[in-house]
C-alpha positions as CSV (number, residue, x, y, z in Angstrom):
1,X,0.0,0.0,0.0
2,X,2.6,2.6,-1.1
3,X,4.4,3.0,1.9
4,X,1.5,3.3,4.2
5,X,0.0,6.4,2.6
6,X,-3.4,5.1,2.2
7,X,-5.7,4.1,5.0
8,X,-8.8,2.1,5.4
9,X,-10.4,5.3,6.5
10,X,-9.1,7.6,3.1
11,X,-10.5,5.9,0.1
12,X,-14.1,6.7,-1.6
13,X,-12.9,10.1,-0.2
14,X,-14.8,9.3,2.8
15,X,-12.1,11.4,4.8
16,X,-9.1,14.0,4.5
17,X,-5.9,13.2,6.3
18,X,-3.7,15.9,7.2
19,X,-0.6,17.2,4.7
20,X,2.6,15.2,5.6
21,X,5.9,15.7,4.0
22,X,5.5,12.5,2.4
23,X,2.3,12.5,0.9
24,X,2.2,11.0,-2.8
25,X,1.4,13.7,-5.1
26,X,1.0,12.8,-9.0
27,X,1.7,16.2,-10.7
28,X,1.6,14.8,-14.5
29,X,2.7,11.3,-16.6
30,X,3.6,11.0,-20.2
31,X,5.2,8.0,-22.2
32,X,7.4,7.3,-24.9
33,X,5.7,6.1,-28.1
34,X,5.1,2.5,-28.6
35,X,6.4,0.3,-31.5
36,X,7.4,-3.6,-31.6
37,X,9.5,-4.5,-28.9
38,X,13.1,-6.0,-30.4
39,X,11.9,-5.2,-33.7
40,X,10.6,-1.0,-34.3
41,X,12.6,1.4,-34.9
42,X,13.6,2.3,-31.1
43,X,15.2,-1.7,-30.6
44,X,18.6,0.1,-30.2
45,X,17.9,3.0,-28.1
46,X,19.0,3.5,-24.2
47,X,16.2,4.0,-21.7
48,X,17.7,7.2,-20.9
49,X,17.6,8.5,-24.1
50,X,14.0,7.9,-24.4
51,X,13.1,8.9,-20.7
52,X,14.7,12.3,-21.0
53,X,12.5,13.9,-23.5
54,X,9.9,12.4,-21.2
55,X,10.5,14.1,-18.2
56,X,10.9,17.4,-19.3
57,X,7.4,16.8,-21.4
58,X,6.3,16.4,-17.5
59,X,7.8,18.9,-16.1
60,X,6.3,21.0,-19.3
61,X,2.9,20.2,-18.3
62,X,3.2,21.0,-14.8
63,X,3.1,24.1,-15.7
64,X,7.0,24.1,-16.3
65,X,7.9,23.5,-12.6
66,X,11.2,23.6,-11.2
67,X,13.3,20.5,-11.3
68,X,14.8,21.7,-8.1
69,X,11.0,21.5,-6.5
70,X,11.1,17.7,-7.5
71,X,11.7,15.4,-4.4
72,X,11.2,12.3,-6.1
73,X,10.1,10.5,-9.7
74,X,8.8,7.2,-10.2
75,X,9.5,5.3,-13.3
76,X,8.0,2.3,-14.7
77,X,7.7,0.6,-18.1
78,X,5.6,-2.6,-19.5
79,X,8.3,-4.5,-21.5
């Protein structure tokens, strides 16, 4: 359950916890595009060169927020 961050009590929005400084807050998401794995045209490129252009789209849609302001960033992929 993430850490503890949800209780019984909090989901259905039947009631409001106060702020703590390690609430999980989900500001924006993006992806890269899809193609065939092993086989499109991104078979040969790094995770990292995909994820970049990624995170700044993020950041871009969070109303260009301040990487400095970013305490931590959550990754995952399918394949």
């Amino acid at each position: 359950m993430l850490n503890g961050q949800f209780q019984a009590s909090t989901f259905n929005a039947r009631a409001v916890l106060p702020k703590s400084d390690n609430d999980v807050v989900i500001v924006s998401f993006a992806r890269t595009a899809m193609t065939r794995a092993k086989k499109g045209p991104q078979r040969n490129t790094a995770p990292e060169a995909m994820l970049a252009p990624v995170l700044k789209d993020v950041l871009k849609k969070a109303n260009n927020l301040d990487p400095k302001l970013v305490g931590e960033i959550c990754i995952g992929n399918v394949l």
